[in-house]
C-alpha positions as CSV (number, residue, x, y, z in Angstrom):
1,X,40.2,-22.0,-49.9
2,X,36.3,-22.6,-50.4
3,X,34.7,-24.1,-47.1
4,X,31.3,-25.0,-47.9
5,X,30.3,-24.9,-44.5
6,X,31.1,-21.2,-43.7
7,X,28.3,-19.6,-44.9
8,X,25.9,-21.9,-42.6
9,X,28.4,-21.7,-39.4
10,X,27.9,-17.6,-39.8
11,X,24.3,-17.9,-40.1
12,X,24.5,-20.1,-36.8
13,X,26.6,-17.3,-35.3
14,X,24.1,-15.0,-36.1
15,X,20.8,-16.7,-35.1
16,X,23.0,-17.2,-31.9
17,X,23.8,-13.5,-31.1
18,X,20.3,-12.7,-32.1
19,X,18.6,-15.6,-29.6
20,X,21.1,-13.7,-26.8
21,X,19.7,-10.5,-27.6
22,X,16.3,-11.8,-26.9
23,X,17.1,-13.4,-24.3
24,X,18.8,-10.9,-22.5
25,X,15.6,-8.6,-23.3
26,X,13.5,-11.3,-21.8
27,X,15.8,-11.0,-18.6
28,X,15.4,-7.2,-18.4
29,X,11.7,-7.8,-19.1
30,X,11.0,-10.0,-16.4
31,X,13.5,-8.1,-13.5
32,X,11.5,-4.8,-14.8
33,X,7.9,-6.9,-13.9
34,X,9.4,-8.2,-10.9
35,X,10.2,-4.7,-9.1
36,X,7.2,-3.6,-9.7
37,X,5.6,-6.7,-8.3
38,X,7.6,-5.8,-5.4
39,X,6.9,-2.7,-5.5
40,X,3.1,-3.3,-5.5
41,X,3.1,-5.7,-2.7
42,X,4.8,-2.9,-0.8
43,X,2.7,-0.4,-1.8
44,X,-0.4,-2.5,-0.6
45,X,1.1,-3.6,2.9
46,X,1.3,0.4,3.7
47,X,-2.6,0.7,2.8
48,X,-3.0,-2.3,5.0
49,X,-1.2,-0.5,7.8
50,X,-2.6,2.4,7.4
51,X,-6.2,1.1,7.1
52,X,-5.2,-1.2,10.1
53,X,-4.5,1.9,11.8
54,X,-7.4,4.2,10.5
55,X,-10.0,1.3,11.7
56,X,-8.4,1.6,15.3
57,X,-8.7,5.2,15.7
58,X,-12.6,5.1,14.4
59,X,-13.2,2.4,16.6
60,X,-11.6,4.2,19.8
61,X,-13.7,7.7,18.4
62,X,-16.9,5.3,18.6
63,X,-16.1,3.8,22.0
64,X,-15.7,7.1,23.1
65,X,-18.9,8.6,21.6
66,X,-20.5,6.1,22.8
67,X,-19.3,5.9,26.9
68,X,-17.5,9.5,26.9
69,X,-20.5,11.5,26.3
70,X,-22.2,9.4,28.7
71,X,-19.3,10.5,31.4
72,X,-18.7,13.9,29.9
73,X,-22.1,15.6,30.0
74,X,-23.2,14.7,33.6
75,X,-19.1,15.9,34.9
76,X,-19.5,19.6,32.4
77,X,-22.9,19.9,34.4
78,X,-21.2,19.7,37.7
79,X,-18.4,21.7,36.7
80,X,-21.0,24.1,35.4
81,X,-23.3,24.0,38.6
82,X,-20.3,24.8,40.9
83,X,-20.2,28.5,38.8
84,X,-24.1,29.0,38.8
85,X,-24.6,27.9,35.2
86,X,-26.5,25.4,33.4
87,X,-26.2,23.7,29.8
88,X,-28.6,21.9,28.1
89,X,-28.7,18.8,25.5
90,X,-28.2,19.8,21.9
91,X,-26.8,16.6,21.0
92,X,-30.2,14.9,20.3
């Protein structure tokens, strides 16, 4: 029997299974972009730790340049002075 209609139901069928495909690509596509959006984000809260932590270490190596040599020097000198010895200044 001769259905008129079945050769434009099978072309539906078709444009269906082939819309899925694509959109099931699209799916994959944007789980794919999200990971690595995620992955990213990750990536830049360890440089932001570890640059948190960098920037404390400098700043306690400058705190102590600046006030340890002050305290250092003068207590080497003593230590120095109580053996007969002297040291001088080569930091300037």
């Amino acid at each position: 029997m001769y259905n008129p209609m079945k050769k434009e139901i099978e072309s539906l069928v078709e444009k269906n299974k082939s819309l899925e495909l694509q959109l099931k690509e699209k799916d994959l596509l944007i789980e794919q972009e999200s990971l690595y959006k995620i992955q990213e984000r990750k990536k830049g809260e360890i440089l932001d730790h570890e640059n948190k932590q960098l920037k404390k270490q400098l700043g306690f190596h400058i705190a102590f340049n600046k006030t340890g040599k002050d305290k250092i020097i003068p207590l080497i000198e003593e230590i120095l002075s109580y053996y007969g010895k002297k040291i001088s200044d080569k930091t300037n």
